[in-house]
C-alpha positions in Angstrom: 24.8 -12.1 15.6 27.7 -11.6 17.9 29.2 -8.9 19.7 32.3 -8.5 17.7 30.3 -8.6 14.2 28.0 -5.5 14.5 25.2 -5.2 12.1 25.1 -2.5 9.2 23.7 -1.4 5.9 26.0 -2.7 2.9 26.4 -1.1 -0.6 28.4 -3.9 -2.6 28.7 -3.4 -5.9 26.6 -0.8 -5.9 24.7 -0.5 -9.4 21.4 2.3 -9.6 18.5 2.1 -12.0 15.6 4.8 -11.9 12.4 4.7 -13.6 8.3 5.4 -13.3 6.2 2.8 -12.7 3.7 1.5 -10.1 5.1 -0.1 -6.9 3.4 -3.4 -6.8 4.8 -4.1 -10.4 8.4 -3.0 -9.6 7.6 -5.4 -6.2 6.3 -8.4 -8.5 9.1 -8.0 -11.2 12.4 -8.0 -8.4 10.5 -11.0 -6.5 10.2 -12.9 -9.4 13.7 -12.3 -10.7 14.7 -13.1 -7.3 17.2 -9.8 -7.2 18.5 -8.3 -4.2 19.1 -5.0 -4.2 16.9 -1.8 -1.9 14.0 0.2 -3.8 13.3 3.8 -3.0 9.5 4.6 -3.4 9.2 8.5 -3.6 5.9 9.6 -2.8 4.0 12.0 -5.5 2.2 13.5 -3.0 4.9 14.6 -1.1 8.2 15.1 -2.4 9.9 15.0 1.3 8.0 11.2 1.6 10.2 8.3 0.3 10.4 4.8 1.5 12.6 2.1 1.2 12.0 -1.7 0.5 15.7 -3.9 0.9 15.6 -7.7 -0.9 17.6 -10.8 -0.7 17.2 -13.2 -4.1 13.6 -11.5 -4.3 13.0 -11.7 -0.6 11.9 -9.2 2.0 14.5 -8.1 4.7 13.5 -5.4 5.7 11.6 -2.0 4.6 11.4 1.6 6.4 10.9 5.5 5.7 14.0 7.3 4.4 12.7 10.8 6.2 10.9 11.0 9.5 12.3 8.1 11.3 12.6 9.3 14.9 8.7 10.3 14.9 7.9 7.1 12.6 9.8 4.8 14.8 9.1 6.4 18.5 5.5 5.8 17.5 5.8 1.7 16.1 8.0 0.6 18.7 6.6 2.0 22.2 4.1 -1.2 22.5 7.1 -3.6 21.6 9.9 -2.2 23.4 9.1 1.1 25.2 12.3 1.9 26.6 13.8 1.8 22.4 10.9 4.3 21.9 13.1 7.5 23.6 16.0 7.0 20.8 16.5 9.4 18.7 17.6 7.9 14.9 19.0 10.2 11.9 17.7 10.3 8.8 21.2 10.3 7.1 21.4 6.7 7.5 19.3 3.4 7.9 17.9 3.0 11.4 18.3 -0.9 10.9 22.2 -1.0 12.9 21.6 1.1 15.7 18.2 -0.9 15.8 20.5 -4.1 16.3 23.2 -2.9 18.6 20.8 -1.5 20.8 18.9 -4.7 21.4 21.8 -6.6 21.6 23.6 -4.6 24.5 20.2 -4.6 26.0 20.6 -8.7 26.2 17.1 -9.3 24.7 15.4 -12.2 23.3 16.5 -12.6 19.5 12.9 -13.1 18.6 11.7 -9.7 19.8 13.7 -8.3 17.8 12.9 -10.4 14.4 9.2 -9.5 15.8 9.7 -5.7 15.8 11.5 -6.0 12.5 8.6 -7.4 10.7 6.4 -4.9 12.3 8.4 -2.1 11.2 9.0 -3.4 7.5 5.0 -4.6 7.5 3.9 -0.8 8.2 6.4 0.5 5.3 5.7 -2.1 2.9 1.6 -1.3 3.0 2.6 2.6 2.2 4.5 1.6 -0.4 1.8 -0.8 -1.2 -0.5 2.1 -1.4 1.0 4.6 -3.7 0.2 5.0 -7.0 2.5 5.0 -10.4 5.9 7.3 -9.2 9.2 7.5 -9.5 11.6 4.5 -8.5 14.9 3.9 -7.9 16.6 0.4 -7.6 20.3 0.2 -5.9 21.3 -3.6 -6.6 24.0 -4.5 -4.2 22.1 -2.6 -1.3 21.5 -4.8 1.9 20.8 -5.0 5.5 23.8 -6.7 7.6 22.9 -9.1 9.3 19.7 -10.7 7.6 17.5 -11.5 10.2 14.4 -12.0 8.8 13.2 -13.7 5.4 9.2 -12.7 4.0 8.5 -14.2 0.7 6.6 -11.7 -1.2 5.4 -14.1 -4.3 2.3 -13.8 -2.6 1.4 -10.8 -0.8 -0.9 -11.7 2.4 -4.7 -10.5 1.9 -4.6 -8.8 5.3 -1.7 -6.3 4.2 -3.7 -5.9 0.7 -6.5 -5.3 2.5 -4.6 -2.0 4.6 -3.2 -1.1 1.3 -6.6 -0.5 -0.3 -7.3 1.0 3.4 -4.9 3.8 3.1 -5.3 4.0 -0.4 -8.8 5.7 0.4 -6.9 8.0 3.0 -4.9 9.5 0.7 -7.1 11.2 -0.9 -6.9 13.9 2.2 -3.9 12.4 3.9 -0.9 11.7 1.9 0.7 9.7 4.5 1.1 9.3 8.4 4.1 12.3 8.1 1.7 14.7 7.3 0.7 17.4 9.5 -3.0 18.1 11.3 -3.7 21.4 12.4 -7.0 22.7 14.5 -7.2 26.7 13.5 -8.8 28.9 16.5 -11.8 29.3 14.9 -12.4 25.5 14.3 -12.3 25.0 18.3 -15.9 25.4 19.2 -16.9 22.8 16.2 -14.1 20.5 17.2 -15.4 20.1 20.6 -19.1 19.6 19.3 -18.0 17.0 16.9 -15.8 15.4 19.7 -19.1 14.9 21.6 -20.6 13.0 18.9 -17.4 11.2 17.9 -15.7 10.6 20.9 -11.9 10.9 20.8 -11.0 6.9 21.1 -8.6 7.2 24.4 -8.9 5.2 27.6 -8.6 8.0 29.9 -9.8 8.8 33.6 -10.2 12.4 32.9 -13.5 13.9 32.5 -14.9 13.9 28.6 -14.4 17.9 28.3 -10.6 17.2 30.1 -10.1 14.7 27.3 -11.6 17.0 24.6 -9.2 19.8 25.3 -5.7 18.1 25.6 -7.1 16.1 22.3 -7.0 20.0 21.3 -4.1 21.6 22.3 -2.1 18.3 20.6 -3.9 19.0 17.3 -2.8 22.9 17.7 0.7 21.7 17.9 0.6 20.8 13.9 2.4 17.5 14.6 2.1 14.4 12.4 0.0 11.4 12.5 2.9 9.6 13.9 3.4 12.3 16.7 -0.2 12.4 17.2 -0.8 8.8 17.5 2.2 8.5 20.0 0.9 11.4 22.4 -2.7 10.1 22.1 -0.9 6.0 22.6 -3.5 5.1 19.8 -2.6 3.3 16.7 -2.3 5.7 13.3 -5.0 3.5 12.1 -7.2 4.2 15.0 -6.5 7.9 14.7 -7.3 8.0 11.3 -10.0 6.2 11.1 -11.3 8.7 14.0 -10.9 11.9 12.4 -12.4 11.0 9.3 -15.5 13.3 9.8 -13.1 16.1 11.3 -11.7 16.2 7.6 -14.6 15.9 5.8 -16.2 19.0 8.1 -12.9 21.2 7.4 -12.2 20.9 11.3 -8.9 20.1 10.7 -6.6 20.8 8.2 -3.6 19.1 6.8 -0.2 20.7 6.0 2.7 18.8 4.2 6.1 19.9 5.7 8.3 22.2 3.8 11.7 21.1 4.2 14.4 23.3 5.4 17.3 24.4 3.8 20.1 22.3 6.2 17.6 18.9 5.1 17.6 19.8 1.6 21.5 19.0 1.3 21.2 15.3 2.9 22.1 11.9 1.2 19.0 10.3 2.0 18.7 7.6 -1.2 15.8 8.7 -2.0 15.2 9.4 -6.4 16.3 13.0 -6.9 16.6 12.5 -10.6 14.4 12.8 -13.4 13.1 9.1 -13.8 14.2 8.2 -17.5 10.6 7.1 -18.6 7.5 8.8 -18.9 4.9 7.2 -17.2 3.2 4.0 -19.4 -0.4 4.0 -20.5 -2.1 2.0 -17.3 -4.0 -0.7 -19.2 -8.2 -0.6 -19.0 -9.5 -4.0 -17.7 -13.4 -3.9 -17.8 -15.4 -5.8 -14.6 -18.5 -6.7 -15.5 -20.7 -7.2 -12.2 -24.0 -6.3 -10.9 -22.9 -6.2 -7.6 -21.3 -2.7 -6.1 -19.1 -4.7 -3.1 -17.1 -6.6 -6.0 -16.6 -3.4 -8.4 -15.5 -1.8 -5.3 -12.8 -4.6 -4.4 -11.8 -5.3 -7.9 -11.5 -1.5 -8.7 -8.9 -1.0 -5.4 -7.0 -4.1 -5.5 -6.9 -3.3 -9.8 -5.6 -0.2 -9.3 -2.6 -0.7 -6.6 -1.4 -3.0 -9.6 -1.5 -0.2 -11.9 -4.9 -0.9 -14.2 -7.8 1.4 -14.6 -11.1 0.3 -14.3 -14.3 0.6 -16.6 -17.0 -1.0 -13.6 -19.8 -2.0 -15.5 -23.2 -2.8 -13.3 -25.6 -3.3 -16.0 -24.8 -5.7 -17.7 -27.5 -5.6 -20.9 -25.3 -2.0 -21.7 -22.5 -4.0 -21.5 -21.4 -4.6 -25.6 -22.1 -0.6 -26.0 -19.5 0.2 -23.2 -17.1 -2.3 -24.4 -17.1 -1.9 -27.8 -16.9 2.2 -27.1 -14.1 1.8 -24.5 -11.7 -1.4 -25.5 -10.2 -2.8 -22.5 -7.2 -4.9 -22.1 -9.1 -7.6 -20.8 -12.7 -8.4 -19.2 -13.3 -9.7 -15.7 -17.5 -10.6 -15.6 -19.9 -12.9 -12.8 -22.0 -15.8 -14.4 -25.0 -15.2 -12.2 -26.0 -11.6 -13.2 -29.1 -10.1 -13.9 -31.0 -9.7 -17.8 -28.3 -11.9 -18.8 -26.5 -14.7 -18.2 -22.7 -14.9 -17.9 -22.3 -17.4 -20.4 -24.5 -15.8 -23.1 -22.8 -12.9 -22.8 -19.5 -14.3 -22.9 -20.6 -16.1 -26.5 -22.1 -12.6 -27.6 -18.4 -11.6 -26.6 -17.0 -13.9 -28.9 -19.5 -13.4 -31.9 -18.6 -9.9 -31.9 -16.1 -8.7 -34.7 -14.5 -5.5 -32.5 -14.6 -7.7 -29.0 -13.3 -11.4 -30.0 -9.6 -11.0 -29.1 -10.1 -9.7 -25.8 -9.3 -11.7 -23.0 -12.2 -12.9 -20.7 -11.9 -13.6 -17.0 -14.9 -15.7 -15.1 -15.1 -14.5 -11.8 -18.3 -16.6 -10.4 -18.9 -18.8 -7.0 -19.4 -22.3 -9.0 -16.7 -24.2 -9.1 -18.1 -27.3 -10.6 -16.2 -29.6 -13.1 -19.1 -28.8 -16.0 -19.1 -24.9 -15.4 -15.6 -25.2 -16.2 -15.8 -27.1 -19.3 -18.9 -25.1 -20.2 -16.5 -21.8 -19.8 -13.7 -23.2 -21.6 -16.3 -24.5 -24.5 -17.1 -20.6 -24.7 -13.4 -18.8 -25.1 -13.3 -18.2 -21.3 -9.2 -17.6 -20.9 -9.3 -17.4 -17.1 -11.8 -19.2 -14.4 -11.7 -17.3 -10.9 -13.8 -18.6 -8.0 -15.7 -16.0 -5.0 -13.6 -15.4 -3.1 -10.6 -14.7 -4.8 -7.3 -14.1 -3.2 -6.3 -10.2 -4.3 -3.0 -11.9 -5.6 -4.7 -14.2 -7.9 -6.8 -11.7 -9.7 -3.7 -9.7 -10.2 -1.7 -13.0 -11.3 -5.0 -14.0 -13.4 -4.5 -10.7 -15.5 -1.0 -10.3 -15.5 -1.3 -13.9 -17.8 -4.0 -13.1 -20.1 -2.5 -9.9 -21.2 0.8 -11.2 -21.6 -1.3 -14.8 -23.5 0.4 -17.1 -21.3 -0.9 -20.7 -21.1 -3.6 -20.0 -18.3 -6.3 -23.3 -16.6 -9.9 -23.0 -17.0 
């Protein structure tokens, strides 16, 4: 990057595409077509949420909100580069330019930036990660200028799946980090009782009751979890993860932000059409597993990749369920209890209604004859504990589609 080339957002050859379908597939499909192009993820939670996810031939360059960037941004960069945290950034345009010409007539090291570029596009791409089926929008031709960073996304890292399934779980009570908390007047006694029990996670010198009521007056403010997190200089995570029995108690409350009539009129990119397809049937993949840690990681990594799951922990009920429900495909352990993988697998197989149905080993052998033994027994897909989230999804994706898979 030089002075006399500043960076911008391109729209070359512009050519739009909308439809409904879950994130992680739209993801998996541009990445493996290699396209390059920016998807808009609107949020069915909130209609005033959207993000944005920019490619180059399938890879990440960058990824942000479409709304909110001044209180999303003020709040991601201040560890990085405080100073960039008192800008002010519409949300008429992509942040990622004045992002650039800022650090570059600031003189700083090229590699801070590329760092706070990935931070930023990390945090968007895990809310994205973590929505469920919605509408989409794909503008092919849509870029960041210049590139400055490359992610491949063939594989998505388990760390980022693992925040995904994280705030997944959250929002159930909080749609997204733009939502608004809000402590009513009469909530103010039980706020400060629960505070003394869960102490508000701040490094402060202030007495605890000092700390208690600023943490107070911020929540009456009905500001954001960005916001928040910024005026408390805590992670959102942190924060969240704090006032997790605040919401459960009805301490606080959560508002989503109606937006005003001057916003309503902006070009923001994000899907304001009617996606052109209904939303498809999400395919039923069985787990069959006595143990309640894997159902619970099969069920959330399964369902960011737009499955449903039939968890199954008894497996001796397991023919009834099976035959009652018909999945897409079975996941099942070898070492279970009543019966043994492998028996049930050939039971599987014996079975007129069940036969066709694929059947994924998910076991902690990885011997040469359990895999023969497996294969001897119509086993379509051998998966050793522990399993990359990306694997299980790739493991799936293959059986359902009958492509050649290794036992």
């Amino acid at each position: 990057m030089t002075g006399n080339s500043p960076p911008q957002t391109g729209n070359t050859g512009l050519r739009v595409t909308r439809t409904v379908t879950h994130p992680r597939k739209a993801i998996k499909h541009l990445v493996n077509k290699q396209v390059s192009g920016c998807l808009t993820v609107g949020d069915p939670q909130d209609p005033q949420v959207s993000w944005q996810v920019f490619l180059r031939a399938g890879k990440l360059t960058y990824a942000t909100s479409v709304n909110g960037k001044t209180e999303r941004l003020q709040c991601l960069v201040r560890t990085i580069q405080p100073n960039l945290a008192k800008l002010e950034f519409s949300d008429r345009e992509n942040e990622y330019p004045q992002l650039c010409r800022w650090w570059h007539g600031q003189g700083l090291a090229m590699s801070k930036l590329r760092q706070l570029l990935m931070r930023l596009s990390l945090e968007a791409l895990v809310h994205v990660l973590a929505l469920p089926e919605t509408e989409i929008e794909f503008s092919k031709g849509s870029k960041v200028d210049p590139v400055l960073m490359e992610t491949p996304l063939a594989e998505i890292p388990a760390p980022l799946w693992q925040m995904a399934l994280q705030w997944q779980q959250w929002r159930k009570q909080l749609p997204s980090p733009f939502v608004h908390l809000y402590l009513p007047d009469q909530q103010q006694v039980r706020f400060r009782a629960c505070c003394h029990h869960n102490p508000v996670p701040v490094r402060s010198s202030h007495e605890p009751d000092q700390l208690i009521q600023a943490t107070a007056s911020i929540f009456r403010k009905q500001l954001s979890l960005y916001e928040i997190s910024t005026l408390l200089k805590v992670s959102v995570q942190t924060l969240v993860a704090w006032i997790q029995p605040f919401l459960n108690e009805g301490i606080l409350v959560t508002q989503i932000q109606e937006q005003s009539t001057s916003d309503s009129s902006r070009t923001t990119g994000a899907p304001k059409a009617k996606a052109d397809k209904k939303p498809e049937p999400r395919p039923l993949i069985a787990c069959i597993d006595d143990s309640k840690t894997i159902q619970k990681q099969v069920k959330g990594i399964l369902s960011l990749s737009g499955y449903e799951v039939l968890g199954i922990t008894e497996p001796a009920q397991a023919l009834t369920a099976l035959v009652r429900q018909k999945p897409a495909a079975i996941l099942m352990d070898v070492n279970m209890p009543d019966i043994d993988g492998y028996e049930l697998c050939s039971m599987l197989r014996q079975s007129r209604q069940l036969r066709e149905i694929p059947i994924i080993m998910l076991t902690g052998r990885d011997g040469i004859l359990d895999r023969i033994r497996a294969k001897t027994l119509g086993v379509n897909f051998y998966l050793t504990k522990p399993f990359h989230p990306e694997h299980l999804v790739e493991s799936i994706g293959k059986v359902l589609q009958n492509n050649p898979v290794d036992v």
